[in-house]
C-alpha positions in Angstrom: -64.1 -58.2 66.1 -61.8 -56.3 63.5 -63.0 -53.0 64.8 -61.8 -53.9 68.6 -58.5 -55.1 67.0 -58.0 -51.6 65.2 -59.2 -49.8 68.1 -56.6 -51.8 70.2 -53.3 -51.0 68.1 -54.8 -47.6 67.9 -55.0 -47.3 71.2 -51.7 -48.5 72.1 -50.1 -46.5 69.7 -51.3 -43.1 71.3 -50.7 -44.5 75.0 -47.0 -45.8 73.7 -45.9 -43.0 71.7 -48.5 -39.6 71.5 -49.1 -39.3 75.0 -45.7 -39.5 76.4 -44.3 -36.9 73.9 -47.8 -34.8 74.7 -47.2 -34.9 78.5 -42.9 -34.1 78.3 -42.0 -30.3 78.8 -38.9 -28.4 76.4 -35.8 -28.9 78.9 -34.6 -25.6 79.4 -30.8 -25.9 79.5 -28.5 -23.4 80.7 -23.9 -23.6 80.0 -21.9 -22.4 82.6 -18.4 -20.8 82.5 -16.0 -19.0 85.3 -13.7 -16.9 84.6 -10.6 -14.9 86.8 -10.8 -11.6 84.5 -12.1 -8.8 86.1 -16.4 -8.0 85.5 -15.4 -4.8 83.4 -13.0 -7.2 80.9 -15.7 -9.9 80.8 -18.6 -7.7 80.4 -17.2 -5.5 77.6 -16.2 -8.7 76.0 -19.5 -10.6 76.0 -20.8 -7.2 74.6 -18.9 -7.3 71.3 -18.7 -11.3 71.4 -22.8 -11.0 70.6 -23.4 -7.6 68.8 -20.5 -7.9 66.5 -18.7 -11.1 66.5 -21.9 -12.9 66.0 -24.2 -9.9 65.0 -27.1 -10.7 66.7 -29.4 -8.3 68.0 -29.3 -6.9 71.4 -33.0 -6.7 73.0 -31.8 -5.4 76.2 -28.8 -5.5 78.5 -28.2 -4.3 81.9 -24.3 -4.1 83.2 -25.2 -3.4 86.7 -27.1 -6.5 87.3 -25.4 -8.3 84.7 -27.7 -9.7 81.9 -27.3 -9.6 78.4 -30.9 -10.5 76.3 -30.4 -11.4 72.0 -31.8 -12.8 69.6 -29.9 -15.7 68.6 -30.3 -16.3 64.7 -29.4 -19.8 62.9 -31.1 -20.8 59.4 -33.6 -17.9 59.3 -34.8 -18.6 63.0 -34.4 -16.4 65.6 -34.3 -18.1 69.4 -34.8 -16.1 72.7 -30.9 -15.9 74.4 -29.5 -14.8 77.6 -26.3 -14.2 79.1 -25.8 -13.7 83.2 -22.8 -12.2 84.1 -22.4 -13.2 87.9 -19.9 -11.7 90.5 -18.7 -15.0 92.9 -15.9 -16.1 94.3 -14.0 -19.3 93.9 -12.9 -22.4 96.3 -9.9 -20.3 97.5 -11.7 -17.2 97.6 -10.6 -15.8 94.3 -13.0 -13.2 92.8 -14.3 -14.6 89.4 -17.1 -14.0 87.0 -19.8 -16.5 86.6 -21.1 -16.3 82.9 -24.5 -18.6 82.4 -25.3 -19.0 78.7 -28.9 -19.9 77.8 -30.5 -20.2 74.1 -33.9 -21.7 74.2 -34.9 -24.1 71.8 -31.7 -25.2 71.3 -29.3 -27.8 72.3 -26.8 -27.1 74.9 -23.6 -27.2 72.1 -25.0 -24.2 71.2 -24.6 -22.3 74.6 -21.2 -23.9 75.2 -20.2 -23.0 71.7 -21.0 -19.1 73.1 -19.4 -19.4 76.3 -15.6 -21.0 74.4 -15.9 -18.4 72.3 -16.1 -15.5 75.2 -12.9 -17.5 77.1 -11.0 -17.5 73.6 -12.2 -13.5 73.6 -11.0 -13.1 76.3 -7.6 -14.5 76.0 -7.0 -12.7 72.8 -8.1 -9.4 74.2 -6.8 -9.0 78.1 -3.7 -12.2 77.5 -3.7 -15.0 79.7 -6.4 -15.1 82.6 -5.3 -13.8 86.6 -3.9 -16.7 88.2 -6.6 -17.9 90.9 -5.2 -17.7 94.5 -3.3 -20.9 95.8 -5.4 -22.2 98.9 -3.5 -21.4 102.4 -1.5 -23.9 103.7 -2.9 -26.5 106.4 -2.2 -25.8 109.7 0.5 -27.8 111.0 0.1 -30.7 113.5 3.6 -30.3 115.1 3.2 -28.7 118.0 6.6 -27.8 118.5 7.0 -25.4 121.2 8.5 -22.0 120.3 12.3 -21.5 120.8 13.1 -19.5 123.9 10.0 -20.2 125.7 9.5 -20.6 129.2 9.8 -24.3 129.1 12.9 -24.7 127.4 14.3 -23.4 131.0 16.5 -25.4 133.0 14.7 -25.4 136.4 17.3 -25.2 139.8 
């Protein structure tokens, strides 16, 4: 009788707690910025912001397709990151860089930490950013007709 009681909690302790942690999956969380500067400015600047702002190690990089791979080093640990670089445009058609940050294994402060620390690069570097373009106005629903047209005529 004791043995099916132990074998009971036991068992309900690895279907309430081991087995859910043993079946979840590391999120993989990824930051994401915008910014109006041009892909040169933001480029160049991610550049430094990693090699000698933070001094992490620069596995490989790639300007054209716009990827930046480190090594991202806190307490003697070293954790895989990445930063994408990514031509788009905005609501109103503005040309902006898309900058996603990733740093596996670590929680997403991290990445957003990286990515306020590129803007306020940014800023200090190139000034304040391009103003992005001011949607065009709705079309109008007065149809008024055009001075001097044909049916502003008097007819006879």
């Amino acid at each position: 009788m004791r043995a099916r009681i132990v074998l009971g909690i036991w068992l309900g302790v690895w279907l309430g707690v081991v087995a859910p942690l043993a079946l979840t999956s590391p999120a993989a969380a990824r930051s994401t910025d915008a910014h109006t500067y041009t892909f040169d400015q933001t480029w160049a600047a991610a550049v430094r912001l990693i090699a000698v702002d933070f001094r992490f190690p620069i596995s490989d990089r790639d300007q054209d397709i716009g990827y930046i791979l480190f090594e991202y080093r806190e307490g003697g640990r070293a954790h895989h990151g990445s930063l994408e670089l990514v031509r788009a445009r905005d609501e109103n058609g503005t040309p902006v860089v898309r900058v996603v940050a990733q740093v596996n294994a670590m929680p997403s402060y991290v990445e957003r930490h990286l990515l306020d620390r590129l803007r306020r690069k940014l800023t200090d570097e190139y000034g304040s950013p391009p103003p992005s373009r001011r949607p065009p106005p709705p079309p109008s629903d007065d149809a008024s007709p055009d001075p001097g047209s044909e049916e502003d005529e008097p007819t006879s």
